[in-house]
N, C-alpha and C positions, 0 to 999 in steps of 0.2 A: 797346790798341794795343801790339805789339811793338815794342822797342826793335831794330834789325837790325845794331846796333855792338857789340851787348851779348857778354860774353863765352860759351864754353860749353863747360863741365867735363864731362867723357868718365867717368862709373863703369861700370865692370867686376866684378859678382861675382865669387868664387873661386869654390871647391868647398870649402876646409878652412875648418871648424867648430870653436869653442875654446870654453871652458867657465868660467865663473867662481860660485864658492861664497861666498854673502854673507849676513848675516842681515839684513832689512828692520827701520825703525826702531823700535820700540813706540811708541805713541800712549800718553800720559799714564794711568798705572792699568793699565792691562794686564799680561800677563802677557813676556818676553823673545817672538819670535818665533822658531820656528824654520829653520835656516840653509835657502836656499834657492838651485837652480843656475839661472844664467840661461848660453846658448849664443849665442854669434856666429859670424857669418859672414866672413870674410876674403874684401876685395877688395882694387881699386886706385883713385883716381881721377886722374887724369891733364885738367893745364889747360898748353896753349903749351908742352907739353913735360917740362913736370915734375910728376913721379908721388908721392902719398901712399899709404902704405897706410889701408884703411880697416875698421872693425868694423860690421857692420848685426845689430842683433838676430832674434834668432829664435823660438823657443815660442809662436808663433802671434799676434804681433803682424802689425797690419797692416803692410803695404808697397808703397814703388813698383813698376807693371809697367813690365816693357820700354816705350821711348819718351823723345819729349825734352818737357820740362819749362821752363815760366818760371817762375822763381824772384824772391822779392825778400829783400834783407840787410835782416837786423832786428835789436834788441836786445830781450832776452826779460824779459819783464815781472819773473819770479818769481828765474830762477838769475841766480849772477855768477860770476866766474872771474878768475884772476891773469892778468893781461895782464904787457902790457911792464914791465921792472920791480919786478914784483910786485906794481902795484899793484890792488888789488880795482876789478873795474868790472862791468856787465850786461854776460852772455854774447852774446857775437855772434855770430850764426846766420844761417843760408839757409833759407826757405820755400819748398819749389816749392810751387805751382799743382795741384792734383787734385781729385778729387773720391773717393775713398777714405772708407770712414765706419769708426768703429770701432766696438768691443762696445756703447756707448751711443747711437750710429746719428747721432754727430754724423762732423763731414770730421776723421778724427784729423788730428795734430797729428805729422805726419810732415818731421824737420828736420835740416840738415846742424851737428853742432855739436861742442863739444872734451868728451872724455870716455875713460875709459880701456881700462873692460873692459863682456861685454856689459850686465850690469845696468845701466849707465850711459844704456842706449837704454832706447825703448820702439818701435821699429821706425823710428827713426831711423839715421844712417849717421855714426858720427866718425870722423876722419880722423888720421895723427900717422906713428909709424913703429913697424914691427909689433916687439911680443916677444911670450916666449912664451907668455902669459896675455892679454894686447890688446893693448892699444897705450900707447904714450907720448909725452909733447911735444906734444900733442894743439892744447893753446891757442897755443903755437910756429906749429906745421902750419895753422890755423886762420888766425893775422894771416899769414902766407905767402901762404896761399892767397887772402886778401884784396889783396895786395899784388900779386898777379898777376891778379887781378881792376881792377886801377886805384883802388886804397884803399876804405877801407869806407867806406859812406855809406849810412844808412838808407833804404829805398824804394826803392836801386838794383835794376835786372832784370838778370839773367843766367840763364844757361839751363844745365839737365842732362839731359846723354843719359845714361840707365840701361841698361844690358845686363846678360842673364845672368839666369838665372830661380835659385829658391830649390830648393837640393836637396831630394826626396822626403824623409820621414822612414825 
């Protein structure tokens, strides 16, 4: 059952692609990994009027197609993040609704959440304000964009319209 009060956030792809170099963790005993580049995507999303910019991963993770989306606010079992304050809490994230499956043929795990550059996604979309490497403010940008959603609340619906398709390689 749609909620028809519920709000709904406007993303917009860009076209310009930004690039961040990172080395992945080592797993206990191994050997260092070697550094490795992950590429975003620069867009916008826009809710009631006011615009974030946003990072979505690329190198062939999955993603949303064009269309609008129900979404529900969740807190994520596994990450946390410094909220207000500073103080450490579970990240709070948007789930839309798809049915997308990724490399393991399960519905990936495609989510709007605070993060900086694109290693941060894994075909996910964060949001904050653009520099020249990704983004920043991101967990800022995030309770914001909550706040203009009418406060976070776990299980809330709200909706996103995606535009803009993924540049060729």
């Amino acid at each position: 059952m749609s909620d028809v009060n519920a709000a709904t956030m406007n993303y917009e792809r860009g076209t310009e692609v930004v690039e961040s170099v990172y080395t992945p963790h080592a797993k206990p005993g191994e050997d260092p990994p070697q550094a490795k580049t992950a590429h975003g995507l620069r867009g916008t999303l826009e809710i009631h009027g006011l615009q974030f910019d946003t990072l979505e991963r690329l190198d062939g993770y999955v993603r949303l197609d064009e269309g609008t989306y129900t979404c529900r606010l969740e807190e994520s079992g596994k990450h946390t993040e410094k909220g207000y304050l500073k103080v450490k809490r579970k990240r709070r994230q948007i789930r839309p609704s798809h049915s997308k499956r990724n490399n393991r043929g399960q519905v990936a795990a495609i989510l709007i959440h605070s993060g900086a550059y694109p290693h941060h996604f894994e075909g996910c979309i964060g949001i904050g304000i653009e520099d020249t490497k990704g983004i920043h403010d991101s967990v800022k940008s995030m309770d914001q964009l909550f706040d203009e959603l009418a406060g976070f609340e776990v299980g809330k619906t709200v909706y996103l319209t995606v535009k803009g398709n993924v540049p060729a390689k």
